[in-house]
C-alpha positions, 0 to 999 in steps of 0.5 A, spaced: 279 425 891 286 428 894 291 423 897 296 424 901 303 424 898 311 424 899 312 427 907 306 426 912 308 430 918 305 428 925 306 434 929 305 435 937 301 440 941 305 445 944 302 447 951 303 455 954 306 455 962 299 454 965 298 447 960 294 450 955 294 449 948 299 454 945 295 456 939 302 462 937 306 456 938 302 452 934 301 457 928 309 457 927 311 450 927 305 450 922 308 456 918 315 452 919 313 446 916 310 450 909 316 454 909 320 447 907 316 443 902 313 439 907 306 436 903 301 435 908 300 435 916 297 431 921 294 432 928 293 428 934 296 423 933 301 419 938 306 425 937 300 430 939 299 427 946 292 426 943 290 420 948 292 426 954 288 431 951 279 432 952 274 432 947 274 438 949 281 441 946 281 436 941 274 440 938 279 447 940 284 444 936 280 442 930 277 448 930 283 453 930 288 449 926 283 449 920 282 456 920 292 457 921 291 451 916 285 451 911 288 453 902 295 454 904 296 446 906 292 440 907 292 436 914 288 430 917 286 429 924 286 424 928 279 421 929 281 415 933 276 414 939 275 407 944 267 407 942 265 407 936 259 412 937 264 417 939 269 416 933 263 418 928 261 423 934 268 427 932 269 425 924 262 428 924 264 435 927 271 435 924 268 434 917 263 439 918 269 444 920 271 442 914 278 438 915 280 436 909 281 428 911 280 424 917 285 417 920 282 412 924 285 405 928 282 400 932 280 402 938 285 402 942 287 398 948 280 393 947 284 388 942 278 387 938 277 380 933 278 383 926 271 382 925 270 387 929 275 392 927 273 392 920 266 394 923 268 399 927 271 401 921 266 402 916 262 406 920 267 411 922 268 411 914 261 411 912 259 417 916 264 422 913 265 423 905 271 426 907 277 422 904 280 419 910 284 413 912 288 408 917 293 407 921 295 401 923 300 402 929 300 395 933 305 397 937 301 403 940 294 399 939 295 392 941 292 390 934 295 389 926 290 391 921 291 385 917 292 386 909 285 383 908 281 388 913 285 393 908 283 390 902 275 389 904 275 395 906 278 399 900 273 396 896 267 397 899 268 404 902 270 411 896 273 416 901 278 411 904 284 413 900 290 412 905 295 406 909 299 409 914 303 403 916 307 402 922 307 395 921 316 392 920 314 386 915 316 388 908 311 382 906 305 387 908 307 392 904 307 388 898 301 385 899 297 391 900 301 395 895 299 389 890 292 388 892 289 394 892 294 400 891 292 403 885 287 405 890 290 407 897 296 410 898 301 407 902 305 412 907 310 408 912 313 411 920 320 413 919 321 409 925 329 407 925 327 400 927 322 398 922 326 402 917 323 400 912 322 407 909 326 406 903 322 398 902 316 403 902 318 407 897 321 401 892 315 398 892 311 403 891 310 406 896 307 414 896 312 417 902 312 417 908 308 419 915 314 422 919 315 426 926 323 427 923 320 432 918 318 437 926 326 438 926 328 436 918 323 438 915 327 440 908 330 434 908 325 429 910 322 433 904 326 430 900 326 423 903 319 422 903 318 423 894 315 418 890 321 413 887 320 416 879 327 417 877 333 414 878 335 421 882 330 422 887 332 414 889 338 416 890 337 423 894 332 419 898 337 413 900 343 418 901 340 423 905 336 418 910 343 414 910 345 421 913 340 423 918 338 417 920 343 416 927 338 422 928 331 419 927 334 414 931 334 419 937 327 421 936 326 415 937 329 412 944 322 414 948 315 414 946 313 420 942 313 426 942 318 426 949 325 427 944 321 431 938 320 437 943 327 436 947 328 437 940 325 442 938 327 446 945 333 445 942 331 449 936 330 455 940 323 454 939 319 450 946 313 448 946 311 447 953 313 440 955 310 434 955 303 432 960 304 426 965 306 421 965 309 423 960 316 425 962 321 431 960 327 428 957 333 428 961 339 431 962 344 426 959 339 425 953 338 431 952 347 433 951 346 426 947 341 430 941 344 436 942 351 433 939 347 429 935 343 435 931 350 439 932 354 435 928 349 434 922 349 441 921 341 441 924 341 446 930 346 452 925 341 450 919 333 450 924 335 455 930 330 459 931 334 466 932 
């Protein structure tokens, strides 16, 4: 069963002026991500607004995206849902689509027990034979999935073959990567304050679950390989230790308000951000041109 490995990048949705999904714009930050070695994408996440988003698109999405997408490169969508009937509702319909995989969290803003995370959990697994995985993002949920959720959860279900951490505490990845690693592979946020990017590659770790690789995508490539040889810890670590004042940025507010800034930069806009969400502003802005400028980012990614 196919495991996400090496970079896992989260992309945005791109709106046209009237605030509809931009499906040209989509194909090409797609077609983008091809082109440099990215290894798999993921849509609807927190970078892809997908709280502001209706079923409705989010169906649209699915459907369109597959068809850019389907033998040319793999992509998991986001199935997160408050209800769990409707969680499975959409994991349903997204397989039958044929994605190739599907992520879950806890239900969002509820602040479930984790009796009840792992319930939610396993139906959504169950109803799909799909590959599919978590994402364990407290900072955005108000939950953490703990290690033994995880734990249970990889023994009992044969399609769950994904961690997407965003969880700061080296411990944590130890604990999943020791008890249950040769079943689930483990990718971490490139998020500059957990920074555990590279503790996640020296563990074991598979890569990482990115949105630096929308604006770097060759270079977050690079990063985001197993740790197999001498060489590629030392690539990996050096060329983070480089780009890392820019991951920083993209990080100062909540996804995707830098990542289309930046992009925007790049010569490629994809039509702001919906409330509200705000645009970023002006002095933010120079800030990450001269950010992008000075590591050689905009002469290397603009769009003529």
């Amino acid at each position: 069963m196919f495991k996400p490995t090496g970079s896992w990048v989260a992309l945005p949705t791109p709106y046209d002026k009237n605030g509809k999904i931009d499906f040209g714009v989509f194909k090409e930050i797609i077609d983008r991500q091809i082109e440099y070695g990215t290894s798999e994408l993921f849509v609807m996440g927190s970078a892809g607004e997908v709280t502001l988003l209706t079923p409705e698109e989010r169906e649209t999405i699915v459907k369109k995206v597959i068809k850019l997408t389907k033998g040319r490169i793999p992509v998991f969508f986001n199935a997160s849902y408050t209800l769990t009937k409707d969680a499975v509702q959409f994991a349903k319909f997204a397989e039958n689509e044929g994605a190739d995989g599907l992520i879950f969290t806890a239900p969002p803003y509820l602040l479930p027990p984790q009796s009840a995370i792992l319930e939610h959990l396993r139906a959504c697994m169950r109803a799909v034979s799909v590959p599919v995985g978590v994402y364990n993002n407290p900072s955005r949920l108000g939950v953490e999935l703990e290690v033994d959720t995880l734990v249970t959860l990889a023994k009992e279900m044969p399609n769950f073959i994904v961690d997407k951490e965003a969880v700061p505490s080296v411990a944590h990845l130890v604990e999943v990567k020791r008890q249950v690693g040769d079943k689930l592979n483990i990718l971490c946020c490139d998020a500059p304050g957990y920074s555990i990017v590279l503790p996640t590659l020296a563990v074991g770790g598979n890569g990482t679950a990115n949105i630096g690789g929308n604006i770097i995508p060759e270079e977050m490539a690079l990063i985001s390989r197993p740790w197999d040889s001498i060489e590629k810890v030392e690539e990996s670590r050096n060329t983070y230790f480089k780009y890392y004042p820019l991951l920083k940025a993209l990080y100062w507010f909540s996804n995707p308000i830098v990542i289309k800034a930046a992009y925007e930069l790049l010569g490629l806009p994809l039509g702001g951000i919906r409330r509200p969400y705000p645009d970023l502003e002006v002095e933010y802005k120079e800030d990450l041109r001269q950010i992008m400028t000075d590591l050689g980012v905009i002469d290397k990614y603009r769009v003529n």
